[in-house]
Structures are given as C-alpha cells and as structure tokens.
C-alpha positions, 0 to 999 in steps of 0.5 A: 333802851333809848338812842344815845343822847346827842352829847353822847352821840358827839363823845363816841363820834370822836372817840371813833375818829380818835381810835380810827384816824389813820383808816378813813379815805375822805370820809368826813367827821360829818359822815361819821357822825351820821353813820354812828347815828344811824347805826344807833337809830337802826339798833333802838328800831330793832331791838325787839327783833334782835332780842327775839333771835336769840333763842331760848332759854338765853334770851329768858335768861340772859341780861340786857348787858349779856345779851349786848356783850354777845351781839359785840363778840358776834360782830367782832368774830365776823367782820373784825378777826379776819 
C-alpha cells in the first residue's frame, strides 16, 4: 500500500491536531504534520518486515485490514491503556 496521499496526509493532520489540542506543549501544526509523515513513510518501508512478524498461519490467513486493526489494538494496549 502506497504512503497517504499529501491531501490525505493534511486531513489526518488536523483531524489529529482536532482530537489532540489540549495535549501539545509547543509542538507546532508544522511538527505534527512532519511526525504524521514520518510515521507513514516508516510503515510503507517496513511493511514487509512488519508483515513478516506475525507468524504463521495468521499472516497466511489473516487480511491486509486484519492484520492493520491487529498492529492498532497492539499499539493501543501498549502505549494508550496504561
């Protein structure tokens, strides 16, 4: 899957900065937008090796927008239920 389009790339921008607003210091739009960036770039080089973590038969069997929803929940148990 290709890197967000840069017009999608400035919707999730703000829909961050929206959702977020009370909880930056003096991070600006601009970093934001270059860490969203970032981050996307990072997961479109590594998606092989991310696919390739998952062991099998999940990774055989499991579909594209699975295995995304699984990275997701993953991330939200780790870093956002604490």
């Amino acid at each position: 899957m290709a890197v967000l389009s840069d017009s999608e790339r400035a919707v999730a921008t703000a829909e961050f900065i929206r959702d977020n607003r009370s909880t930056f210091a003096a991070v600006t739009k601009g970093d934001i937008r270059a860490a969203l960036n970032a981050l996307d770039d990072f997961l479109d080089t590594n998606a092989t090796t991310i696919n390739n973590a998952i062991p099998q038969p999940a990774r055989g069997q499991l579909t594209q927008q699975q295995k995304a929803r699984l990275l997701v929940f993953v991330v939200q148990q780790r870093y956002l239920n604490s």
